[in-house]
Each structure stands twice: as C-alpha cells, then as structure tokens.
N, C-alpha and C positions, 0 to 999 in steps of 0.2 A: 091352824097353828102348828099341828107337829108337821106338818109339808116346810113351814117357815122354818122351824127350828133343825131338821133335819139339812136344810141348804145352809145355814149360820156352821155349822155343826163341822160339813164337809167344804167348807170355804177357807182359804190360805190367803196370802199376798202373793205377788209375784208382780217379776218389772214385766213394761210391755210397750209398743211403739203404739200408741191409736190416736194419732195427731198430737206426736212428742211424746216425749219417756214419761209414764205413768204408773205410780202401782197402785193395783187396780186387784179386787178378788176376782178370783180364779176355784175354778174345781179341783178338791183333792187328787194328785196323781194315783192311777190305779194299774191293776194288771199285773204281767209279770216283773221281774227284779227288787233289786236290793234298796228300802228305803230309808232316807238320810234328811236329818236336818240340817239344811247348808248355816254353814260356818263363814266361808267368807266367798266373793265372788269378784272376780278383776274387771274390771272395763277394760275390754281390749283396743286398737285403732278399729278395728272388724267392725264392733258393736259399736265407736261412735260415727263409720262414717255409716253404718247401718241406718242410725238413727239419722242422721241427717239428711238420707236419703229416703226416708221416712217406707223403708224394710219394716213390715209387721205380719203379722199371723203367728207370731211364736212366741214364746218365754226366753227372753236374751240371754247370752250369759254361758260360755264354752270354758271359761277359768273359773273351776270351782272346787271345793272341798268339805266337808260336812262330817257328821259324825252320827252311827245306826241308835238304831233301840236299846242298844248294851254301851254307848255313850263311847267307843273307839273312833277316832278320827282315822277318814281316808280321804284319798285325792281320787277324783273322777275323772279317768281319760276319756275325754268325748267322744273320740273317734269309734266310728259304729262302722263292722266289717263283716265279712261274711266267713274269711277264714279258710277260701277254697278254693281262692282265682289264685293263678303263679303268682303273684305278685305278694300276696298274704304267706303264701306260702313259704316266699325267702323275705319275709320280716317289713317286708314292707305296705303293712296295711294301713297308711296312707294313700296307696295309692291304689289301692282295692279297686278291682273292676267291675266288680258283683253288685247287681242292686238296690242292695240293703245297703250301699256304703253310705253315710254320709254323716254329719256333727252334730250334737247334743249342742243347742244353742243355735244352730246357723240353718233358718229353714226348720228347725223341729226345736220341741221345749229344750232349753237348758238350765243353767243354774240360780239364775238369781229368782229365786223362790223360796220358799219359808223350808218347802219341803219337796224333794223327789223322789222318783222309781228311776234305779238305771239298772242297765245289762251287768251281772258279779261282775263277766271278766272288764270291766271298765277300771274296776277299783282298783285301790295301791295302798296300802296300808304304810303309815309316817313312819319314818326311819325317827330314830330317839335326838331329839334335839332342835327337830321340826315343828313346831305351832300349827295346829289345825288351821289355826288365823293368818299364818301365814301361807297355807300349804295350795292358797290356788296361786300360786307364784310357780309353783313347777310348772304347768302348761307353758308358758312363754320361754322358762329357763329349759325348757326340752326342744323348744325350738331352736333356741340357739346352740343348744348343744350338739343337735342333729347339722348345724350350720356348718360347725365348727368341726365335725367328724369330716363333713364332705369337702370343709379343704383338705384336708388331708394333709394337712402341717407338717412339716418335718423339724428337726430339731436344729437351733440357732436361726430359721426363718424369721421375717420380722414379718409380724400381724398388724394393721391398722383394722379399725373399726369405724366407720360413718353412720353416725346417730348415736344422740348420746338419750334414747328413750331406751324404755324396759328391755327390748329386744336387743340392741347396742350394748346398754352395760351390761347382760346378763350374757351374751358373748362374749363379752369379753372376760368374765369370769370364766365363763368357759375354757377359754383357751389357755387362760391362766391355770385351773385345773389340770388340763393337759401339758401344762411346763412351760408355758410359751410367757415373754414378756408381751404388753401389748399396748395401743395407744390408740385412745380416742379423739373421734373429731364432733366436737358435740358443739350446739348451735348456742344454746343459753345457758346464762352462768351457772343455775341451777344444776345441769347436764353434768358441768362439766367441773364443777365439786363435790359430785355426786362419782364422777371418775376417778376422782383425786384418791378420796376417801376407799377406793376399791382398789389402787393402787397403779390406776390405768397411767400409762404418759401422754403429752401432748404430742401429736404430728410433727415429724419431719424428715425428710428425704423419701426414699422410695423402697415399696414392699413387695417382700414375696407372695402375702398374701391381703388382700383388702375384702372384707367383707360388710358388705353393702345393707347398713337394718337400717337406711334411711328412707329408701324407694320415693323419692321425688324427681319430679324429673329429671331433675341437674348430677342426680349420685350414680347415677351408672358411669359420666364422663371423668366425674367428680375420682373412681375409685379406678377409669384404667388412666388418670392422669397422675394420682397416688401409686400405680402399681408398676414395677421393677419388668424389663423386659424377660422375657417369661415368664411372670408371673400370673396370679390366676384372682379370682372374682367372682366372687361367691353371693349369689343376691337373696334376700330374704321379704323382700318387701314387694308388693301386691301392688304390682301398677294399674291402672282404671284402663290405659289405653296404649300402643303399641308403644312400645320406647326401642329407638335406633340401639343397637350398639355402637358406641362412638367408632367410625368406622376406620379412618389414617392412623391414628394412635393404637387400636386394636393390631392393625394389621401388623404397621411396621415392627410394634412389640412383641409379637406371636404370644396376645393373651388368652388366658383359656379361661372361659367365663361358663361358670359351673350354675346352677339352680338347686333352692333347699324351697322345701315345704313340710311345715308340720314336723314329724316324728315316726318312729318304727321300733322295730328290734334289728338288733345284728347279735351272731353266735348266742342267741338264745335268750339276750337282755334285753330289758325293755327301759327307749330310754329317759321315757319317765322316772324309772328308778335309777337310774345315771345322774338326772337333772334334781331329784329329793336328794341322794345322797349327799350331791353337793351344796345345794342350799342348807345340809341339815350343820355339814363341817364348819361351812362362811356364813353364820349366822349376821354378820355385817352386810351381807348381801340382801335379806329381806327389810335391814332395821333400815337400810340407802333408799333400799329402792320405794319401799309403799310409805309414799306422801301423805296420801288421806285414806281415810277408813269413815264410811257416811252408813245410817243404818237404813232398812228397805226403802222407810216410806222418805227419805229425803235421795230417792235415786234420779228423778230429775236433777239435783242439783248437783248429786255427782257427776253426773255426763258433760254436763255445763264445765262442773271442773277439770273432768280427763279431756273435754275438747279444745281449751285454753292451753296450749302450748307453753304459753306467756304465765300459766297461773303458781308457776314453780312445784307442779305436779309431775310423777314419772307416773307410775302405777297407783290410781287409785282402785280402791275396793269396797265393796257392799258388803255390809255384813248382815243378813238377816235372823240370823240367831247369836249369841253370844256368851262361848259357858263359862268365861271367866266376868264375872259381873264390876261393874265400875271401870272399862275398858271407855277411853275419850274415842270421839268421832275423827279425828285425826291423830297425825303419829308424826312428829318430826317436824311442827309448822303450827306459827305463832298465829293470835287471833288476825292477824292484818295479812295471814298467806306468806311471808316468808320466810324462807330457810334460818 
C-alpha cells in the first residue's frame, strides 16, 4: 500500500503521442533546475504534424510558460545550448554546434505537463502587462521577430506577409513594431480578420520584402511572384522535402532569398525579450490571436482543433494549471466555433 500510494503521490498529467494525443500519468520531473507549474502551453504546426506523424517518446509541447513555488510567472525558452561553440558565442544559440544542443518539447520532455524542471537560464520573467496565460505566445512571436530582424527592412520598404496563421500575424506585428506598414495574405476569413483587426492591409502590387510563414509548397513562388526586382525573401516555414527556388523569376529579379530559424541574441538581448516586450505593449495581439484555450485532459481535442485549419482556430493552448479561477475553455469563439 505505501509502494501504491507513494506512485499516486509522485504521478502528474502530461500530453503524449502513444497512438494519438493522450494525457496519460507520468512521473514527477526530477533532478537539477528550476520547477514550475505550467500555466499555458501553444500547439504549435511542429507538435501537430508531429502527432500525425505519430512522433512519440516525449512530453509535447516547446511554447510554454508557468509559474515557481513563490507563484511568479516566467516564459520558458526551450532552446538547450552549450554556450561554447562560435556560434553561442556571437548570440546565436540556435544554431549551437555542441551536443547538448537541442529543444525542450521536440525529442525531449516539454511543456504541456502539469509540472516541470528546466535549465534557470531558460527562464524570462513577464514584462508588466503580460498574462502568464498568455505568455507561451512569445515562443512563436520570437520567431517572427528573429524573421523580421533578418530582412533587414529599411525604412518606407513595403513588407508583404503570406500566411495569415500565428507565425504570419505575429510578423507582422513585428514589423509593425519596427515602423513598417505591412499586409497580409491570408487564406481564410478567420486569418484575415484577425489581420484586420491588427491593422495589417490586404496584398497588392510588389515588395521590397515578402516573408514567407506559410511554407507550403506553392509560397516560395507565391512570394518571389509578390517580390519587387531586388527584393528579398525571408522564409520561416519547415518544408518536409526539397522546394525549388522558383528559378526565371528568381533570376531575372536578382532576389535574395534569406532563411530564419527559431531565435538568438544580438548586442547582448535576447529575443525573447524583444517578442514579451512587445506582446506586453499590443495586448490586442494575444486577445486576436489565441482562439481556444482547452484544459490538459481535453488535449486530444485541442490538437483536433489546432489541426483544422478550417475550424477558425490561430493559436490554440493548453492550459494545465490555471491561477485565475473561472477562466472559459475558449477565448474569442461561440459554442458552434465561430468568430
């Protein structure tokens, strides 16, 4: 009996792939780092085509935020580095060369779990203005932000943006932070009210800069047939298998087609704290963007809904803890799913 009550005792929830998205008990995290009760957790595209690919051995889940034993809310950057390769060195420890490199969530436990242990320097304490509930929305808004540093914009360029999902409008906020008007090309009405509403415009003519958060096959051609001879092409999205560069339109344009992944530092910021700051200013950027909020044990059914393109979802999120109590399973979406 105390062997039984002892596993009761040290057992949590946590989501997990073992023939479709299941939560399922799990053993308390142990060992070294910082322990946190997660707060909210994103389904990324990552983790659904993960799951449909039926990817298991881990705890899902790389967008997350939670809050310690003293009840402070922080954001968890996934990224696990070593800190020693050149590459860490000038800020960019995404692209870490050292062994240890690799994501909280993708291949090892991540977030969506009741409770974790991560590395201190993972953390990020919420800028004032920020929601713990909202605060795994920086992961994605750091991406875009890192997107949007690597065009390298200059001032009066015109920005287009293709994909009107989390990644799309949260570039385009981005850019918008950095001064830039900008305009989306988003697929469903949902997308692209959701663009409205952030103050993005509709496509037309041709850009100095197009960046690409759609990664389907047709958006690489899709954005050097949107981009201005010279102009440049910034992609963000995770092809499965080789994609041509559109090759006559490329050339005769002389475009320069740039690659973003993930996030880093430059001149000593991190910019995860670049991507909270601003989520913390545009609070209408997390109210837009996160469709549904479902709690652990109904994470099958959120996956269902982040993989519905059609279901007038952007960003949905898990929330396995919740410290403002009477908080709805959704945000922004009537009993029948629409806006």
């Amino acid at each position: 009996m105390n062997s039984l009550l002892c596993l009761v005792r040290y057992a949590m929830r946590a989501v997990v792939n073992n023939d479709g998205i299941r939560t399922v008990d799990v053993p308390e995290p142990e060992g070294d780092g910082v322990r946190l009760s997660v707060v909210s957790a994103g389904i990324c595209g990552t983790d659904v085509g993960f799951a449909a690919a039926g990817v298991s051995g881990f705890v899902y889940g790389h967008e997350f935020a939670g809050i310690d034993d003293e009840g402070q809310g922080w954001f968890v950057e996934p990224t696990i580095y070593g800190g020693e390769c050149a590459q860490c060195r000038v800020g960019s420890t995404q692209r870490c060369t050292e062994e240890v490199h690799g994501n909280l969530g993708v291949f090892s436990d991540g977030g969506m779990a009741e409770r974790v242990r991560v590395p201190e320097y993972t953390l990020l304490s919420l800028p004032d203005g920020l929601d713990v509930r909202d605060a795994c929305l920086i992961e994605p808004a750091a991406v875009a932000w890192h997107a949007v540093r690597r065009a390298q914009a200059r001032p009066a360029e015109r920005l287009l943006v293709l994909g009107g999902g989390s990644i799309g409008l949260l570039a385009a906020a981005a850019a918008q932070a950095a001064g830039h008007d900008v305009d989306v090309e988003a697929r469903y009405p949902h997308q692209r009210r959701a663009a409205e509403e952030l103050g993005c415009g509709e496509p037309g003519g041709e850009y100095d800069v197009v960046i690409d958060a759609a990664g389907s096959r047709s958006s690489l051609g899709s954005a050097a047939a949107a981009a201005r001879p010279g102009g440049r092409v910034v992609s963000t999205g995770v092809y499965p298998e080789d994609e041509p560069v559109p090759g006559i339109v490329s050339l005769t344009k002389e475009l320069t087609f740039v690659h973003s992944i993930a996030y880093g530092r430059h001149d000593g910021v991190r910019e995860v704290e670049e991507a909270a700051r601003m989520l913390a200013e545009r609070p209408e950027v997390p109210a837009t963007l996160i469709t549904h909020r479902f709690p652990l044990d109904a994470a099958a059914e959120a996956f269902r809904v982040a993989a519905d393109r059609a279901s007038g979802a952007i960003k949905v999120v898990i929330e396995p803890a919740r410290p403002h109590s009477g908080s709805p399973t959704r945000q922004r979406m009537t009993p029948s799913g629409e806006l």
